[in-house]
C-alpha positions in Angstrom: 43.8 -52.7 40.3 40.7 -54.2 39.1 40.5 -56.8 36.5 39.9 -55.9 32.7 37.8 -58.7 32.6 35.5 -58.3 36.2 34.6 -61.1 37.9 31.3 -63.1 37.0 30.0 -62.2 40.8 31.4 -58.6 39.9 29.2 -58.8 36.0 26.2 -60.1 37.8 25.8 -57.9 40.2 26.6 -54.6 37.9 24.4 -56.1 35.7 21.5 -56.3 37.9 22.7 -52.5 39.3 22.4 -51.3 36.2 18.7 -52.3 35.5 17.5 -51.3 38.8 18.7 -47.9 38.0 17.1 -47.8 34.5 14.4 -48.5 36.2 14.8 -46.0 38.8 14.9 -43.4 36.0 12.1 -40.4 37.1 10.9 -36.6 35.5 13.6 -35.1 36.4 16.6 -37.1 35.1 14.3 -37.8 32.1 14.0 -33.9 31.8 17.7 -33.3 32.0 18.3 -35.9 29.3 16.1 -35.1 27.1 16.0 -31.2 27.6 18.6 -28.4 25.9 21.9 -29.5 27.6 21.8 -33.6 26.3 18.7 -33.5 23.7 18.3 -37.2 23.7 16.2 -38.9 22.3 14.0 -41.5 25.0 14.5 -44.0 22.0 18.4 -43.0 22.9 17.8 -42.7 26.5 16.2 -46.3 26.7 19.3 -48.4 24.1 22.2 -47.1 26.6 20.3 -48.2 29.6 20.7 -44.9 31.2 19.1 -44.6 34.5 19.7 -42.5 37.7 20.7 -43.6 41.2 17.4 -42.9 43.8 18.0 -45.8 46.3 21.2 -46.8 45.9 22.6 -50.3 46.3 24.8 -51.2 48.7 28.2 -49.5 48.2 26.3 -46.4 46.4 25.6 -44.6 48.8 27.3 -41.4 48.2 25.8 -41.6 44.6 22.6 -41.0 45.6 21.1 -38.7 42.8 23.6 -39.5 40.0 22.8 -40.4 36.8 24.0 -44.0 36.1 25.9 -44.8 32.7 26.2 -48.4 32.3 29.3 -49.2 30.0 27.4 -52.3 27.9 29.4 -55.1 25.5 28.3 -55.5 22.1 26.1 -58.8 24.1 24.2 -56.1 25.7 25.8 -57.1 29.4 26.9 -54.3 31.7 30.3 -54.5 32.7 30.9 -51.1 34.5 28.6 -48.0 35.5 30.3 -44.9 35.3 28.2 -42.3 37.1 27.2 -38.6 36.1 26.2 -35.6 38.6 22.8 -34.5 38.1 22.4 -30.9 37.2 24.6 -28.6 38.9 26.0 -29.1 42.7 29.0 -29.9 45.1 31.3 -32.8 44.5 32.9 -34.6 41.5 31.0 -34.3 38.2 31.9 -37.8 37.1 32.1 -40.6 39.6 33.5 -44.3 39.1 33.5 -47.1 41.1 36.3 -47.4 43.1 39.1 -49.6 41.8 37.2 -49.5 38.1 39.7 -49.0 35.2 38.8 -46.8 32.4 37.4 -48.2 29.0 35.9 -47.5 25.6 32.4 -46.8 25.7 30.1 -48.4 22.9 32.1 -51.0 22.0 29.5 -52.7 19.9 29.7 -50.0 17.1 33.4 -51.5 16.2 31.3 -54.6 14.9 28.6 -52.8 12.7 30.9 -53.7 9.3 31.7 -50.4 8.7 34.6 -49.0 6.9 35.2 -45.4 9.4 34.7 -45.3 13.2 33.8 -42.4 15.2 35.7 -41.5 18.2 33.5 -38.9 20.9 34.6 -37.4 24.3 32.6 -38.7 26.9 29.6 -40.9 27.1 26.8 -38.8 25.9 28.1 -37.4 23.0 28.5 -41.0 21.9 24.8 -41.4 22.6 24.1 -37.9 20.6 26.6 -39.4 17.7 25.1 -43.1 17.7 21.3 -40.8 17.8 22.7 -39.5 14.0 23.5 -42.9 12.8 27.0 -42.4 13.5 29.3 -45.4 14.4 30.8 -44.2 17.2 32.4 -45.1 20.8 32.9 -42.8 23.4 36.5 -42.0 25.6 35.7 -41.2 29.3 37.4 -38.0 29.4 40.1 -36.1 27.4 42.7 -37.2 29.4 41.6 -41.2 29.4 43.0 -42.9 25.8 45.3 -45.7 26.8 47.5 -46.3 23.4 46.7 -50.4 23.6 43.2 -49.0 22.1 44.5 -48.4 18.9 43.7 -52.0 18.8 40.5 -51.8 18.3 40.4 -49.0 15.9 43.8 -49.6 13.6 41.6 -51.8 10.7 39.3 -49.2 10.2 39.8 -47.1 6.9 39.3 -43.5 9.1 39.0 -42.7 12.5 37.0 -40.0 12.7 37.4 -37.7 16.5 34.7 -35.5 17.0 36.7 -33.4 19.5 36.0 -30.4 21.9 36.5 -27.6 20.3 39.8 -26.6 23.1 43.0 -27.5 23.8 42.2 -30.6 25.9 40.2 -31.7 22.5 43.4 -31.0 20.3 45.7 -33.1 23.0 43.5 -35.9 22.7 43.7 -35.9 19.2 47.7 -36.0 19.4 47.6 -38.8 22.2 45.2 -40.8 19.8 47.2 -40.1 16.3 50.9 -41.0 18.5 49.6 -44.5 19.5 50.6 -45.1 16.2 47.5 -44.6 14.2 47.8 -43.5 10.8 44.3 -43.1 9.9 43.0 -40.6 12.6 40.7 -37.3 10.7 40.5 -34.9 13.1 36.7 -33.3 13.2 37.1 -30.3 15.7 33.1 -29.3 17.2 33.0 -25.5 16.2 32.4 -23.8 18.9 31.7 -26.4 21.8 31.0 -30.1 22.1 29.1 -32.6 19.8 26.1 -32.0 21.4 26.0 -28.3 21.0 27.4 -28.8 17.5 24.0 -31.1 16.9 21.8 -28.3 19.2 23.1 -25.5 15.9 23.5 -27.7 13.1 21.0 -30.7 13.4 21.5 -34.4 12.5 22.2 -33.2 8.9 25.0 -30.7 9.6 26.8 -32.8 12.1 26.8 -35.7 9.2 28.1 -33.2 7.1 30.7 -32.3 9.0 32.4 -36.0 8.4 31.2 -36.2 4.9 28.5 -38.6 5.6 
């Protein structure tokens, strides 16, 4: 099992990965980021460091046309790149780096003072909720909340999960709420995802929706 806490050859060079791949960034993953499926913001697209792998380093190969999610510490240091499928296509939609563990994405917004959290499904509706001046940090996946977590979320007044509006959504709000959290709001996305909620309601009506 890899480390919680990677090795400072292992930070440096994921560090350095990730900015070659931010840099790598081109039309079309720029297109698909900003366009009607993600609806980014290149303000949004440029503070996560996303990028997309076109020459790969060594290793990343078989990622070769993936969109690279850097997992960043409230430092601003890249500890882990998760990696997303461009567009539609063969193989897995979501790719890690072998041995990689999961972990909270957007960690930093536990330390902007506030008095709720947000809690998204995956990385880019984190980027969509931080994009409304929302305090959230992403889970990578429904299935993916390990109950030590609640660590990080037990002192805040509300957690508020902006979950998929399906059953997978619903479980992840029980797995959340029975590692003994007592604070947990459930926000269900009418009708889809966070994103899609935005793409209907705007930055208004998703703020709304938690009262904010």
């Amino acid at each position: 099992m890899k480390a919680i806490v990677p090795s400072l050859s292992s930070r440096t060079f994921t560090e350095m990965t990730s900015r070659l791949y931010a840099d790598q960034l081109d039309d079309e993953a720029l297109a698909y980021l900003t366009g009607p499926e993600r609806l980014l913001t290149e303000e949004t697209i440029a503070s996560h460091r996303f990028g997309v792998v076109r020459s790969p380093e060594p290793g990343h190969e078989h990622l070769r046309g993936y969109l690279s999610i850097p997992y960043l510490t409230p430092s601003g240091e890249c500890i882990s790149i998760r990696f997303r499928r461009l567009g539609d296509g063969n193989g897995p939609k979501y790719l890690s780096v072998a041995g990689d563990i999961p972990r909270p994405y957007g960690t930093d917004a536990l330390e902007w003072g506030t008095r709720n959290i947000v809690i998204t499904e995956g990385e880019f509706d984190r980027a969509m909720a931080i994009q409304c001046g929302l305090p959230a940090v992403g889970i990578p996946g429904a299935n993916a909340w390990d109950p030590i977590w609640r660590r990080l979320v037990v002192q805040f007044d509300a957690v508020f999960i902006l979950h998929d509006d399906d059953e997978a959504g619903r479980e992840l709000v029980a797995k959340v709420a029975n590692s003994g959290l007592d604070n947990v709001r459930p926000i269900p996305m009418t009708g889809g995802d966070v994103t899609s909620y935005f793409s209907l309601h705007g930055r208004d009506g998703l703020r709304a929706k938690l009262g904010a």
